[in-house]
C-alpha positions as CSV (number, residue, x, y, z in Angstrom):
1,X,0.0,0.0,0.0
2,X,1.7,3.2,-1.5
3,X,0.7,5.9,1.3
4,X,2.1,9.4,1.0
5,X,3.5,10.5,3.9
6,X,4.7,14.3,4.5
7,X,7.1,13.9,7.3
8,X,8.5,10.9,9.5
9,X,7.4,10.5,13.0
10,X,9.5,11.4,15.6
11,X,11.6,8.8,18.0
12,X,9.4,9.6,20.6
13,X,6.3,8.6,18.7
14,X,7.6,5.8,17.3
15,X,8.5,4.4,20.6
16,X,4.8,5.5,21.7
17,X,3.1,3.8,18.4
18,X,4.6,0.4,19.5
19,X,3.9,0.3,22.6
20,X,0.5,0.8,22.0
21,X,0.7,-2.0,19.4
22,X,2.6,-3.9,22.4
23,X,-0.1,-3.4,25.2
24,X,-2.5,-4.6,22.0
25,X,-0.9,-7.7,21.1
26,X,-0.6,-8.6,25.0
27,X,-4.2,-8.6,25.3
28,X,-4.7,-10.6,22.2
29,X,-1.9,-13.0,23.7
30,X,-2.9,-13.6,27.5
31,X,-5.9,-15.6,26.5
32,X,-3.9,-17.5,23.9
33,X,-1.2,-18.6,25.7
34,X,-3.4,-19.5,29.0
35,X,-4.8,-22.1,26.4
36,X,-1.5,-23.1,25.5
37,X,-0.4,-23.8,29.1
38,X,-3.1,-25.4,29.6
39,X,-2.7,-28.1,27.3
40,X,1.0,-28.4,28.2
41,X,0.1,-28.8,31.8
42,X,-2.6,-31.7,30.8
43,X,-0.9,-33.1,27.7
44,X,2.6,-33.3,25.9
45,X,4.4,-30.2,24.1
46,X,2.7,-32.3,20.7
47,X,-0.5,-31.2,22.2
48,X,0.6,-27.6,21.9
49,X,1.3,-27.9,18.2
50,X,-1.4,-30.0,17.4
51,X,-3.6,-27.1,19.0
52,X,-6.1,-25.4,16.8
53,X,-5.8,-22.3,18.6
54,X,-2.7,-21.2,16.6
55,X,-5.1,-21.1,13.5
56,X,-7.8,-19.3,15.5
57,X,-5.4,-16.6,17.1
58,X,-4.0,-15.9,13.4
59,X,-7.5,-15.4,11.9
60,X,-8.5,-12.8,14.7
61,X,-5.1,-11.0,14.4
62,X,-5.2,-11.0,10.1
63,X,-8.7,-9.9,9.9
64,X,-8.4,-7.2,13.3
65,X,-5.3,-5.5,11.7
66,X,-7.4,-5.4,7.7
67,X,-10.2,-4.2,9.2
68,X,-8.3,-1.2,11.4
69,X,-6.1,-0.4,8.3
70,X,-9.1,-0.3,6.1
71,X,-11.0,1.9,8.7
72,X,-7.7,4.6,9.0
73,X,-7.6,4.8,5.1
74,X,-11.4,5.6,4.7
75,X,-11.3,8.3,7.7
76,X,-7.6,9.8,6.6
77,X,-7.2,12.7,4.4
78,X,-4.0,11.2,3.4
79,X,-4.0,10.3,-0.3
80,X,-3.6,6.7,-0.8
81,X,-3.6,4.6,-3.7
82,X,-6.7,2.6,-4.3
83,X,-5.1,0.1,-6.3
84,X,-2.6,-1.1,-3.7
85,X,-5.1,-0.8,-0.7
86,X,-6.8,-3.1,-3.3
87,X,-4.0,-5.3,-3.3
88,X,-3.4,-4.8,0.5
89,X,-7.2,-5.9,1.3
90,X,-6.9,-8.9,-0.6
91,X,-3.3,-10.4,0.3
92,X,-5.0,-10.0,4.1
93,X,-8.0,-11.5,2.9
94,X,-5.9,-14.1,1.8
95,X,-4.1,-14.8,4.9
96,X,-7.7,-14.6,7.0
97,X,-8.8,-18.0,4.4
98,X,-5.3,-19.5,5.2
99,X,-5.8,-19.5,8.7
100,X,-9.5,-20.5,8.6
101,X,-8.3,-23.6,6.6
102,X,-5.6,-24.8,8.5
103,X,-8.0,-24.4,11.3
104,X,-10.0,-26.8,9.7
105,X,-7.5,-28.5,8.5
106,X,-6.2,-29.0,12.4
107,X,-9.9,-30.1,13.7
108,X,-10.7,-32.5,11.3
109,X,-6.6,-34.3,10.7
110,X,-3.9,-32.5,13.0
111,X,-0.3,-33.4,11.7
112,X,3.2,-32.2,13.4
113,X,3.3,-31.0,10.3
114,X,0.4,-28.8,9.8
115,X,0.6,-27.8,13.6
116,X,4.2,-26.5,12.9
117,X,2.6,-24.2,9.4
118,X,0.3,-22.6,11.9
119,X,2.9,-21.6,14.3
120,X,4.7,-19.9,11.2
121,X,1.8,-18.4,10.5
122,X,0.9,-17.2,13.8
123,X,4.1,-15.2,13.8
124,X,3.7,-13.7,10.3
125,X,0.7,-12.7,12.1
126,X,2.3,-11.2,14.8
127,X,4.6,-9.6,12.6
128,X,1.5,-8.0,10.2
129,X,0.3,-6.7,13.6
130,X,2.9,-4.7,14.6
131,X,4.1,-3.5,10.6
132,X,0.1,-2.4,9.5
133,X,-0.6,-1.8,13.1
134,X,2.5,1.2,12.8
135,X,0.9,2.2,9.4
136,X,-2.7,2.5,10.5
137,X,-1.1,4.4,13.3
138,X,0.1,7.2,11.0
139,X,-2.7,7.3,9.2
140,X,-5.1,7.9,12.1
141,X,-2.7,10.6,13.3
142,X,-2.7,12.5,9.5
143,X,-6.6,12.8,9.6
């Protein structure tokens, strides 16, 4: 997404923008990882990557992060181009079906295999939250 910017934040609101994307993603991860300790403290570290929830904590994250980027752009006076929010939209879009399928995928035949994709994916995840979370940021800040 091609977003014109007219001047870089400063250090000290960069520093503020993440850690409001920090205390964010810490109350997106406290229920998560109770779940996770939960099955390690009933079941075997396999039980923690054969767990669903990896899935179900990327699809909240993929389609939380589109749908606050695609609220900042329609409110923002900042000229963007519709053609790569276009593109934007969809590649999260994408990522929201991935993680809805290997959700399925992980209720109906769990592999190490599979569990181990959905860990990869939970972090790209992760990493989308903090990169469009910055951007939606700067956006909501040059209303």
């Amino acid at each position: 997404m091609v977003i014109n910017m007219s001047c870089e934040p400063t250090k000290f609101e960069r520093r503020a923008i993440y850690a409001d994307l920090k205390t964010e993603y810490i109350y997106i991860a406290i229920p998560f990882m109770l779940l996770i300790s939960v099955r390690l403290y009933i079941g075997a570290w396999q039980d923690v990557v054969l767990s669903p929830d990896w899935s179900l904590a990327s699809c909240l994250m993929f389609g939380q992060i589109t749908s606050k980027v695609s609220k900042a752009v329609a409110s923002s006076s900042v000229k963007t181009s519709q053609q790569h929010f276009g593109l934007y939209t969809a590649k999260r879009f994408f990522f929201v079906i991935i993680a809805v399928a290997f959700y399925f995928g992980m209720l109906a035949k769990p592999t190490i295999g599979l569990g181990y994709a959905q860990i990869i994916l939970f972090f790209i995840a992760s990493y989308f939250h903090f990169s469009d979370g910055f951007t939606t940021s700067l956006l909501q800040k040059k209303v």
